[in-house]
Each structure stands twice: as structure tokens, then as C-alpha cells.
C-alpha angles and dihedrals in degrees: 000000000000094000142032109250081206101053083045094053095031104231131125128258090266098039096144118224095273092057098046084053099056093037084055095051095047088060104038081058097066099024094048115127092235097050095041112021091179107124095235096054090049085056086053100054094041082058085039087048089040097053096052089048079060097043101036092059110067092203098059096036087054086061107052092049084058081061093251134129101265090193088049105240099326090109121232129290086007103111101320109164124236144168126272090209086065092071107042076054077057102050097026102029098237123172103230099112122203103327106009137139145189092251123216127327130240122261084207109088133159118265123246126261111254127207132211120185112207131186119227134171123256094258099054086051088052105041102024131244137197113237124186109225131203105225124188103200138149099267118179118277106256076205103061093012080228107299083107093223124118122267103277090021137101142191105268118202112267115247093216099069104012099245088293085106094223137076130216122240118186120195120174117237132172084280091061127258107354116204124201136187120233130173118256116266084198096061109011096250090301106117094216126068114213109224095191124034129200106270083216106061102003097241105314095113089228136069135200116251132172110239144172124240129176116219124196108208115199127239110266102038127155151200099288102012107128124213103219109217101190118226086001096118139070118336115238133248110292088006103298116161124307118252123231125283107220113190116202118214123220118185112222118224111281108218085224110025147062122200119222111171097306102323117097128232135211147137138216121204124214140181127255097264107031079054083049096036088041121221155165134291135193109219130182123244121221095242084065088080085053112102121264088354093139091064102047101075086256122138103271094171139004128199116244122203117218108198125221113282096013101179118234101266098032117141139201120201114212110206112226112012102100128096118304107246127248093248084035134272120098145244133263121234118225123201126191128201122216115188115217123219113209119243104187115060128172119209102275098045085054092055095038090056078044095057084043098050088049098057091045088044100237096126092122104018112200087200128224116271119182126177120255111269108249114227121244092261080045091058102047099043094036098242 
């Protein structure tokens, strides 16, 4: 050989395997065609590449220290083959070595996550309830308990690949012979081939049943929000562990009222004189949705005062009557008055309202007009 692998990586005679290598990576980092593309440095690193094909493999480095052609004649840097694997060790640090490979892969993989949407009323958001849920999921063969072969068979190792689940492919290029791992097409990247499949699930290990799962969903759920059920979803590939089931919760419409975070909405609405006389409304509480609410001792219905002269648009916040939050508080219900002017009138309503509108002098109202409030930037600038 026309020059020493040591002196070109730099290492001494009895440099061990760990040391050649880092020696090897320091230097593919800075010779690397994709770092220097002068012609001289890519001469270097094919010499560089060529010298730790040399020292990486015991059996050729144990030849040149007898003094003999490890290549066998080929000379050296002139087309010597090495791994490509060899120089993503250099640039990402892997531990594959000259030669290595990520072997074959596991036929036992995790199982995906599965969603349900549901529909529930606004009580049971607020207050929680249990529902029972019909789930089709992947679920293990009871036949083939998820190794996917037949009863009294087994996976054998494929004879394409010899069970390493990857197959070598070597191109030439302008560095030499460049060899790259694929897996193998005979046996997916397993390793292994399976004869005889399980007539069940044809190998899959999982088949898809029809179950029943109860779900407690807490007090103060939206629209939106989801219940996670761990290792309650689909069961993975040769039986590997099941994902998560996630339910998402969507509140149906109340008749009376709207939901806005966790206070409650909803509007009366009165007549012109019982809003100018004032007076008392029954008005339902949420827990009266709840079943059999009325007969556990729980708040159906309150009494809400409506004072005299109450305008149309007034509200009245109720401090906690809204929905219970999900980390714990609760909600305020407004309510919202809207006063209703009578359209229909027969003879003696209409001179009755006359009579009204007479003693408070009203009988030819000039109206209120006020002039639009400016905003802050309006009244600075004049606008």
C-alpha cells in the first residue's frame, strides 16, 4: 500500500475500534463532499474512507500490519468499497459501525387512539353522568393470542434476508462502492415470514369486535371538551398494547337556557304593566333536568322578583346558579327582562291607556334624544 491508513487517520498502531471511529468521523465532517466540494479534498476523504474500511475490519487491518494488500491487489483509494452507513455514523453520530444496520423491526406495535363524539343534555354537562357506550375496535385474537400464526405454528426466519430484516444494495459513485441498507421486500422489514397465518385475523395478530364501555363524564363538560379512557382503543399490530379511547363531548340546545363558559342565559318575558307594577316569577333551576331531581330533596324551581318599573333589557346576575366548573366554582345565571308592548287593543284597553297616558301627561310625548357617545380616540381627534 502506497500510504499508511494510521498516519491518514491519525491514530496510532494500537488505536482500538472506538478511537478509529472517532478519528473517522472527525474527518468525514470536514472532507465530506457536501461540506468541501474542491477536487483535492474529495481525494482526501475517498483515502480517509478508504483507510477506515481498512482499519474497521479486523481482518483486513490484520493484513496490512503483516505487511500485505488488504484489498488484494485493488490499491488503495482506487475503488475500495465502504458502508454508507459509515458516514451518517460520521455526521449523526450512530452506532452502527462498518457494516451495521438497524435489524429487523417488531411486529408488535402500539395500537392507534380512537374517537367517539356523544351528545348529552346540558344537565348532565353540568352536573356529570355515566353513559354505556358501544365501541368497534381492534381488540387481540383469542385464536392466535396476536402473534398472527396458526395454532401449532410459528414465524420462521426469512430466507431472503436472513432474519436481519434488511437487505444490502451497493451502487458505485465517484467515493468508491456505496452500500445501503433496505428493508427486505420478502419479509417487510420483519425478519421473520409467517407460513401459516391465523385463519382469524390473517396474520394481524387483532381482530375487530363490537364491546360495551361505561364512561363517567365529569360535572362541567362542553362542547369540545374530550374524556380520555386509557388503553381503551384499538389494539395494536401482533397484539402490542391497545391506544387511548378519547370521547368528545357535544351539549345538545336547552329550551330555556344558553351556556356561556359556566354562567347560564335566559330571558322572561313580561308584559308592559306587570314590568311597571313589578312582580314574581317562577323560574326553573337547572338541576330540575336532572332525573329524578324533584324527588331528592335538590332546588327544581326560585322565585325571582322582578321590581317596579323594571326597563326592557335589564338583567339580574344570580350568583351561583350556573354550571359547576370543571377544577371546581360555579357559574352565575343571568337573566334578562324584555318588556312587551301590546300590539292588539279593543276599544276599551285603548281608552283606558288613553286615560293612563293623560294623568301622567304623556298624551303627546316629545321623546329623549341624546347624541351618540364619542369614543375616547372620537373625542380626542374630534371625530
Amino acid at each position: 500500500m502506497s500510504q499508511d491508513p494510521y498516519a491518514l487517520l491519525g491514530v496510532a498502531r494500537d488505536a482500538d475500534a472506538d478511537t478509529i471511529k472517532k478519528a473517522y468521523r472527525k474527518l468525514a465532517r470536514q472532507l465530506h463532499p457536501d461540506v468541501n466540494p474542491d477536487p483535492t479534498t474529495q481525494e482526501k476523504f475517498k483515502e480517509v474512507t478508504a483507510a477506515y474500511e481498512v482499519l474497521s475490519d479486523p481482518q483486513k487491518r490484520a493484513a496490512f500490519d503483516r505487511g500485505g494488500d488488504p484489498f488484494g491487489g485493488a490499491g488503495f483509494g482506487q475503488g475500495a468499497g465502504f458502508s454508507f452507513t459509515d458516514i451518517m455514523d460520521a455526521f449523526f453520530g450512530g452506532q452502527g459501525g462498518a457494516g451495521g444496520g438497524r435489524g429487523p423491526r417488531s411486529r408488535v406495535r402500539r395500537g392507534q387512539d380512537a374517537l367517539i363524539r356523544i351528545e348529552v343534555e346540558l344537565a348532565e354537562a353540568a352536573f356529570g353522568v355515566s353513559r354505556e357506550l358501544k365501541v368497534d375496535t381492534a381488540v387481540l385474537c383469542e385464536t392466535c393470542h396476536g402473534d398472527g400464526a396458526a395454532p401449532g405454528s410459528s414465524p420462521v426466519p426469512c430466507d431472503t434476508c436472513r432474519g436481519q430484516g434488511e437487505v444490502a444494495h451497493v451502487q458505485r459513485s465517484f467515493l468508491g462502492e456505496v452500500r445501503t441498507l433496505r428493508p427486505c421486500a420478502a419479509c417487510r422489514g420483519f425478519g421473520t415470514i409467517i407460513p401459516e397465518p391465523c385463519r382469524e385475523c390473517s396474520g394481524d395478530g387483532r381482530v375487530r369486535s363490537r364491546r360495551t364501555l361505561t364512561v363517567k363524564i365529569p360535572a362541567g363538560v362542553d362542547t369540545g371538551t374530550r374524556v380520555q379512557l386509557g388503553e381503551q382503543g384499538e389494539v395494536g399490530p401482533g397484539g402490542g398494547p391497545p391506544g387511548d379511547l378519547y370521547v368528545e363531548i357535544h351539549v345538545a340546545p336547552h329550551p330555556t337556557f344558553v351556556r356561556q363558559g359556566n354562567d347560564l342565559h335566559c330571558t322572561v318575558t313580561l308584559p308592559m304593566s306587570a314590568a311597571a307594577l313589578g312582580t314574581t316569577l317562577t323560574l326553573p333551576t337547572l338541576e330540575a333536568d336532572v332525573e329524578d331531581g324533584a324527588g331528592s330533596g335538590v332546588e327544581t324551581s326560585f322565585e325571582l322578583e322582578i321590581a317596579a318599573g323594571t326597563q326592557s333589557g335589564t338583567e339580574q346576575v344570580l350568583r351561583g346558579r350556573g354550571v359547576p366548573g370543571l377544577r371546581g366554582g360555579r357559574g352565575d345565571l343571568v337573566v334578562t327582562t324584555i318588556v312587551e308592548t301590546p300590539t292588539r287593543l279593543d276599544a276599551r284597553q285603548e281608552e283606558l291607556l288613553r286615560e293612563l297616558a293623560a294623568l301622567r301627561g304623556e298624551e303627546q310625548p316629545t321623546g329623549q334624544v341624546k347624541a351618540h357617545q364619542k369614543g375616547v380616540f372620537g373625542r380626542l381627534f374630534g371625530h
